[in-house]
N, C-alpha and C positions, 0 to 999 in steps of 0.2 A: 504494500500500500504506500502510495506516496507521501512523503509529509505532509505537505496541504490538504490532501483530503480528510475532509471531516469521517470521523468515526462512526459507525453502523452506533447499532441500540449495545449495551454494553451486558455481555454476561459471565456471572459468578459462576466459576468451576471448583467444584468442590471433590477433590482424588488429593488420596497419601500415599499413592506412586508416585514416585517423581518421573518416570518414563510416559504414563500414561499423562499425566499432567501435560509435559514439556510438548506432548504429539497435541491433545486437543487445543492449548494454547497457539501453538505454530499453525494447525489448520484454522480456526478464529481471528484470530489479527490477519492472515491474509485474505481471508475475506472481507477484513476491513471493520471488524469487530471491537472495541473496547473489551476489554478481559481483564477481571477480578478473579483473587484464586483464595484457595481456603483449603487446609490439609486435615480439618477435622467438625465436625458439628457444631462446638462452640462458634469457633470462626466464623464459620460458616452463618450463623445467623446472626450473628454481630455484623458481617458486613451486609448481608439480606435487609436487614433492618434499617440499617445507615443510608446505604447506596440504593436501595431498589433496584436492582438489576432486572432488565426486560426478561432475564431467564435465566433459569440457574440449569446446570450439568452438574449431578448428583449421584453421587457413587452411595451405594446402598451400604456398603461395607466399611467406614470409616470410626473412626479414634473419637470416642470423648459421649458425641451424642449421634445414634444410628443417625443415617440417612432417611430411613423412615418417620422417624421422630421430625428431622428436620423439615422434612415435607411437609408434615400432618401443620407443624407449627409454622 
C-alpha cells in the first residue's frame, strides 16, 4: 500500500502464534487495512473497547480469556 493512501476500516487480530499473526497481519495491511493485534483475551478486549475495530480475527484458542468469552462479550 502506498503511503498516501488512506487506510481500509481497521481490524483487531487476536493469535498467540507469532507465525500465524505475522501471515494474517502481512495479508491485511496489503490490502490496505489498518491492523491492531492482541496475543490474548484480556488485550484483546481492552483494545475492542478503546478502538472499535470494524472487525476482529479471533483465534478460539488463546491465553488469559477464551476467545469464546471474548466474542460473547
Amino acid at each position: 500500500m502506498p503511503a498516501h493512501a488512506p487506510a481500509k476500516d481497521t481490524v483487531l487480530i487476536v493469535e498467540d502464534e507469532p507465525d500465524v499473526l505475522d501471515r494474517l497481519r502481512l495479508h491485511l495491511r496489503k490490502e490496505g487495512f489498518a491492523v491492531l493485534e492482541a496475543v490474548d483475551g484480556v488485550q484483546a478486549l481492552k483494545i475492542a473497547r478503546a478502538k472499535l475495530p470494524a472487525a476482529i480475527v479471533l483465534d478460539l484458542m488463546i491465553p488469559e480469556v477464551r476467545g469464546e468469552d471474548v466474542c460473547r462479550q
